[in-house]
C-alpha positions in Angstrom: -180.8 78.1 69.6 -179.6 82.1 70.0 -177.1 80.6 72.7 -175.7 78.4 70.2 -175.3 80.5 67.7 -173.5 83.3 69.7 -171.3 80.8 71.2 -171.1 79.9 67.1 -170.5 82.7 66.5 -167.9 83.7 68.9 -165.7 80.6 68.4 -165.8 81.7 64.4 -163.7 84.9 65.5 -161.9 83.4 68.2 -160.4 81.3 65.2 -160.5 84.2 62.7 -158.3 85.8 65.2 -156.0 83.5 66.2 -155.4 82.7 62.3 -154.3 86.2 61.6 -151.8 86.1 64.6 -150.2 83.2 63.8 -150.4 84.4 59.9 -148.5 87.5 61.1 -146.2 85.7 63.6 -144.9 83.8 60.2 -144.8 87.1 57.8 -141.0 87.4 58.7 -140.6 84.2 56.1 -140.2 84.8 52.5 -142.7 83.1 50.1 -139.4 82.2 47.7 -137.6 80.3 49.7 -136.4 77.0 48.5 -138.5 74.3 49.6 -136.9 71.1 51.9 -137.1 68.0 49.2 -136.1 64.6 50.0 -132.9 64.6 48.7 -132.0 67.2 51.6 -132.8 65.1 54.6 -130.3 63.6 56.6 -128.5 67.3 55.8 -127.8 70.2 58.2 -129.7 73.1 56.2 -130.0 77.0 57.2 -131.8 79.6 56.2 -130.2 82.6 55.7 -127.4 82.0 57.9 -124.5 84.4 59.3 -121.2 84.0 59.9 -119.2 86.6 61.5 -115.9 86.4 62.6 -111.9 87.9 62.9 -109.1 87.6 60.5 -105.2 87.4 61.1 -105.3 90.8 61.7 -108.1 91.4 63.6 -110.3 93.0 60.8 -114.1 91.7 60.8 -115.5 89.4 58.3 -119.2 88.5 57.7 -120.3 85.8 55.4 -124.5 85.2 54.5 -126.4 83.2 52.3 -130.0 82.7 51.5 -129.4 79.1 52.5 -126.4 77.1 53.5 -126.4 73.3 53.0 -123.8 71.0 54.9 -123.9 67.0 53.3 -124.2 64.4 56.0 -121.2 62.8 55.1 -120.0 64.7 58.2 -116.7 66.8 56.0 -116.2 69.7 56.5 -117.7 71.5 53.8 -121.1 74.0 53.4 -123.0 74.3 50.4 -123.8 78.1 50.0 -126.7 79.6 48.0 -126.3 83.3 46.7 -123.3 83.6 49.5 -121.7 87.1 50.3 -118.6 87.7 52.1 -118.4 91.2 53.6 -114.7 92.3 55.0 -113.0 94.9 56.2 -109.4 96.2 54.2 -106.5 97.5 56.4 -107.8 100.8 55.5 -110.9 100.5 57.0 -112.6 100.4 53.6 -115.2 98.0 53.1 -115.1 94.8 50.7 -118.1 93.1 49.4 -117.6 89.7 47.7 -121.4 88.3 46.0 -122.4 85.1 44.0 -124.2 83.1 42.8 -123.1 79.8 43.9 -119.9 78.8 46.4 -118.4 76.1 48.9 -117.3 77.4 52.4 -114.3 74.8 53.8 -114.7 75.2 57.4 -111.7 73.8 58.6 -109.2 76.7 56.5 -111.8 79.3 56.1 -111.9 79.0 52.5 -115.0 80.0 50.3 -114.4 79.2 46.6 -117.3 81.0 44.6 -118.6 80.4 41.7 -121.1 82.0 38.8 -120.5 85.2 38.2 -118.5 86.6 41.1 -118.4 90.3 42.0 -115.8 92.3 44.2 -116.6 95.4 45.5 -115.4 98.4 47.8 -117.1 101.5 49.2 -114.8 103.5 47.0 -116.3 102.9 43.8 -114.0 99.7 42.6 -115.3 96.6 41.3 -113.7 93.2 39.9 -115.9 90.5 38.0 -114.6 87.0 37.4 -116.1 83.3 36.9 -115.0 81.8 39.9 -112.8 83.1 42.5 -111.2 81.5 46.2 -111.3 83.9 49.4 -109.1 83.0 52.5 -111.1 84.8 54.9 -108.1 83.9 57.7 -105.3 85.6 55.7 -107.5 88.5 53.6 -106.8 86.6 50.3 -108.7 86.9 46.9 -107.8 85.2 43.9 -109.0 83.8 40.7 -107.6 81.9 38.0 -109.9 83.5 35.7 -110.6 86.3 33.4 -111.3 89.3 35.3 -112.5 93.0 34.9 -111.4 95.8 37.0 -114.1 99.0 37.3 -113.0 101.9 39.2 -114.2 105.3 38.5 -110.8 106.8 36.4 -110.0 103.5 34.9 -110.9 100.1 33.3 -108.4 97.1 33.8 -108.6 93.2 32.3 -106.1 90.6 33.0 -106.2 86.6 32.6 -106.0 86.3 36.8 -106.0 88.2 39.8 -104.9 88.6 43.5 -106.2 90.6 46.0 -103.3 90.5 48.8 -102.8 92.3 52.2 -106.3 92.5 52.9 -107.2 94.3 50.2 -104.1 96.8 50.0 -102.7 95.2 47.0 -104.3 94.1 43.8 -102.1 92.4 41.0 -103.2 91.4 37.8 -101.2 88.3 36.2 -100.8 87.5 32.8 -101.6 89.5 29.4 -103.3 92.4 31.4 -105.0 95.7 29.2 -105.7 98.8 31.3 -107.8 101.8 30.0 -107.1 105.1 31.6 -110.0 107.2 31.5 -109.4 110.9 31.1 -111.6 113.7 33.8 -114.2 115.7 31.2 -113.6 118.6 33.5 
């Protein structure tokens, strides 16, 4: 009876321990992510996925996404959740592209986003729009929308927007306001 209960006892932690491994081998995963329903089999689905690659002119580009989706109807198109498109400008600055929602077409290297859409640069400038299309291959942003320009001297709102050159050039179309803010010092 005391051999049987120490070899009892011995498989309990055995198990105990083995649990916590594997428990910690998994810890990496977050505890939010979307779940895999039904409706999503048959589709190619990732969890946070990256994308890196070169533009025309050589400048990085890095897309991710908590989750990218593609239909099996075999097109060409991926379903992004929360996607962000990180670039590089001509300059060297930095562009950061976030939303909520957008479609990456494979084939052109087109990501249209959508909800709430936020451009930013590591020199204090930011643009929010609606929606908004990014030709990753030619450094491209533009939206059809109503869009806000931040920067740190000035506030600027026009009915649509480019962003050309990889960044260089930003034009504002239509009935556009800007406010000049004036240095306190």
């Amino acid at each position: 009876m005391k051999v049987l209960l120490l070899i009892i006892a011995i498989g309990l932690i055995a198990v105990v321990l083995i649990s916590l491994k594997i428990g910690h081998k998994f810890s990496h995963i977050r505890k939010n992510q979307a779940l895999i329903n039904q409706k999503d089999f048959g589709n190619m689905r990732m969890i946070n996925p990256r994308i890196i690659g070169l533009n025309e002119s050589n400048k990085p580009f890095e897309i991710i996404a908590h989750s990218a989706t593609q239909p099996s109807d075999g097109k060409q198109i991926v379903i992004l959740d929360h996607p962000q498109a990180n670039m590089e400008n001509k300059d060297g600055t930095l562009v950061t592209v976030k939303a909520a929602a957008g479609k990456w077409i494979r084939e052109s290297n087109i990501i249209n986003l959508t909800d709430g859409v936020i451009l930013s640069n590591n020199a204090g400038y930011q643009l929010v729009t609606e929606k908004a299309t990014i030709d990753l291959r030619q450094g491209k942003v533009f939206s059809k929308m109503p869009t806000w320009g931040y920067s740190p001297d000035a506030k600027i709102q026009g009915q649509s927007m480019q962003i050309l050159c990889n960044g260089s050039r930003i034009i504002f179309i239509g009935k556009t306001k800007a406010f000049l803010l004036q240095d306190q010092n």
